[in-house]
C-alpha positions as a Markdown table, in Angstrom:
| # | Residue | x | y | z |
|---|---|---|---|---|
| 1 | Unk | -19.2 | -45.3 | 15.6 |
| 2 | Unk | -19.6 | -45.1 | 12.1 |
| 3 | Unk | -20.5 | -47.7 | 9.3 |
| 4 | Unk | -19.9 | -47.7 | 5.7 |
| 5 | Unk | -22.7 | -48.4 | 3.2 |
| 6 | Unk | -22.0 | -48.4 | -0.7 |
| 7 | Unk | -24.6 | -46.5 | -1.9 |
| 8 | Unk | -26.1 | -47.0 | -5.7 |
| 9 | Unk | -28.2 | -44.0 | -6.9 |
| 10 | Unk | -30.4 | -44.6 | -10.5 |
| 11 | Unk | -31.4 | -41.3 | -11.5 |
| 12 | Unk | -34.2 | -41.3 | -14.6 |
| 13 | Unk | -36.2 | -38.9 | -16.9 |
| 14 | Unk | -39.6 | -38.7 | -15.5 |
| 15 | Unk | -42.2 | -40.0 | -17.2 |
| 16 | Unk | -43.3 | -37.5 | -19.8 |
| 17 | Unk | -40.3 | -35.9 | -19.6 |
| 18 | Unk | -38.6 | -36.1 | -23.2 |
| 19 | Unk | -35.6 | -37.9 | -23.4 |
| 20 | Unk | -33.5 | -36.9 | -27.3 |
| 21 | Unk | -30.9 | -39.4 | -26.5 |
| 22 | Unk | -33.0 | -42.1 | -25.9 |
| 23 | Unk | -34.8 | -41.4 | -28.7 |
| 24 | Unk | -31.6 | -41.0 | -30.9 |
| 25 | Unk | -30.3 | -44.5 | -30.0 |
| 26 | Unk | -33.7 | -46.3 | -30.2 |
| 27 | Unk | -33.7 | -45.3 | -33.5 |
| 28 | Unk | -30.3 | -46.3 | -34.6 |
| 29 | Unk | -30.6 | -49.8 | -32.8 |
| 30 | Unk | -32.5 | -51.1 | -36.0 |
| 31 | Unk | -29.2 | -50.2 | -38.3 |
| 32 | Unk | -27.1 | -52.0 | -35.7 |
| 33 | Unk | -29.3 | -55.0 | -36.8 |
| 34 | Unk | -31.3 | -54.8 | -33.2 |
| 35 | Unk | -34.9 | -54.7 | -33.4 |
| 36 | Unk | -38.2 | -54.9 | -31.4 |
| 37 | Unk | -36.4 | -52.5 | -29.3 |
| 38 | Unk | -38.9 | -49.5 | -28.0 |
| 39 | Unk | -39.0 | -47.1 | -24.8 |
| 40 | Unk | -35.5 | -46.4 | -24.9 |
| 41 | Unk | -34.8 | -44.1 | -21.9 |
| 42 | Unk | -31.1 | -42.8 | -20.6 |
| 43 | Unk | -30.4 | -42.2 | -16.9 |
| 44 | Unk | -27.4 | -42.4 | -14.7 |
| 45 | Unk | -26.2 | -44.6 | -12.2 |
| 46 | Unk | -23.8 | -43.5 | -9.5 |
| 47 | Unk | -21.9 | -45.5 | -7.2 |
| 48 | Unk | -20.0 | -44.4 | -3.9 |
| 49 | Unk | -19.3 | -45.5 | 0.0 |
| 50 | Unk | -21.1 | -43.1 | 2.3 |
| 51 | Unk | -19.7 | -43.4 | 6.2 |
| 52 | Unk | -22.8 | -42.9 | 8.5 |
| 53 | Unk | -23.9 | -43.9 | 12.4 |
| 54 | Unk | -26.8 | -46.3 | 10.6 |
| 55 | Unk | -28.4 | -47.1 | 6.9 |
| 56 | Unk | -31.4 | -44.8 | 8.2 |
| 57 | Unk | -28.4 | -41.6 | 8.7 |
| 58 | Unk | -26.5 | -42.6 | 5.1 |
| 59 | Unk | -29.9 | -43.1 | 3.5 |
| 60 | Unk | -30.9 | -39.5 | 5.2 |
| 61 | Unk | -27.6 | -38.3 | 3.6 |
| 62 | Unk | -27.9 | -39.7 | 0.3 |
| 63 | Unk | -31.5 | -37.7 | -0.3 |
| 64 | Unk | -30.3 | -34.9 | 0.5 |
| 65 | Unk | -27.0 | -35.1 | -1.8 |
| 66 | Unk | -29.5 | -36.0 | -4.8 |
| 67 | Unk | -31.4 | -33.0 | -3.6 |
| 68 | Unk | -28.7 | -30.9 | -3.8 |
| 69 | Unk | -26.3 | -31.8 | -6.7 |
| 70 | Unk | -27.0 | -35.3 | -8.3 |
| 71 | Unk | -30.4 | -34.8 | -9.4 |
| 72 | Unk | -33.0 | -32.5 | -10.7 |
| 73 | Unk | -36.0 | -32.8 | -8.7 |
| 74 | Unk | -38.0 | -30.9 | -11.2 |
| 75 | Unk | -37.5 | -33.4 | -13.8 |
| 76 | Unk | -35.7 | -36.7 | -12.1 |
| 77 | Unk | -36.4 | -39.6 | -10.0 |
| 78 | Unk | -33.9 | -41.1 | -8.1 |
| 79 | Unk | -34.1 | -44.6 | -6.8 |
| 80 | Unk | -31.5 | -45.0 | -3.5 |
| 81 | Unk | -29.8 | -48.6 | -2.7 |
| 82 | Unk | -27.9 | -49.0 | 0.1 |
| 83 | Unk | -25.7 | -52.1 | 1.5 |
| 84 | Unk | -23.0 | -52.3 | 3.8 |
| 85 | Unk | -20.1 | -51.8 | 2.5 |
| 86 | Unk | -17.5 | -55.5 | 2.8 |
């Protein structure tokens, strides 16, 4: 039998890695009248219910979706969170 889990997935810039829009609204958060603002970095967060026969199988399955098509292993880290889903 299956359970539902909502699944959260963070996906960053490495470190190192440059990151233009970051840098872009770091430096127009001073104009906004915002400042003492620094290490601006952009990522994504995705949200989504993944059925699976236990968090251990929908974690198993999330990996390999980031592997596959949400991220870029070459230049990404992904940080998985799983709950059940209400």
């Amino acid at each position: 039998m299956s359970q539902a889990f909502d699944a959260a997935v963070e996906v960053s810039l490495r470190d190192g890695i440059a990151d233009p829009e970051g840098l872009t609204i770091e430096r127009a958060l001073p104009a906004l009248g915002f400042s003492g603002v620094s290490g601006v970095r952009v990522g994504k967060c995705l949200r989504f219910v993944v059925e699976a026969s236990d968090e251990a199988e929908a974690r198993r399955q999330v990996e390999a979706m980031c592997e596959r098509l949400l991220a870029n292993p070459v230049i990404e880290d992904v940080d998985i969170s799983l709950s059940p889903a209400p």
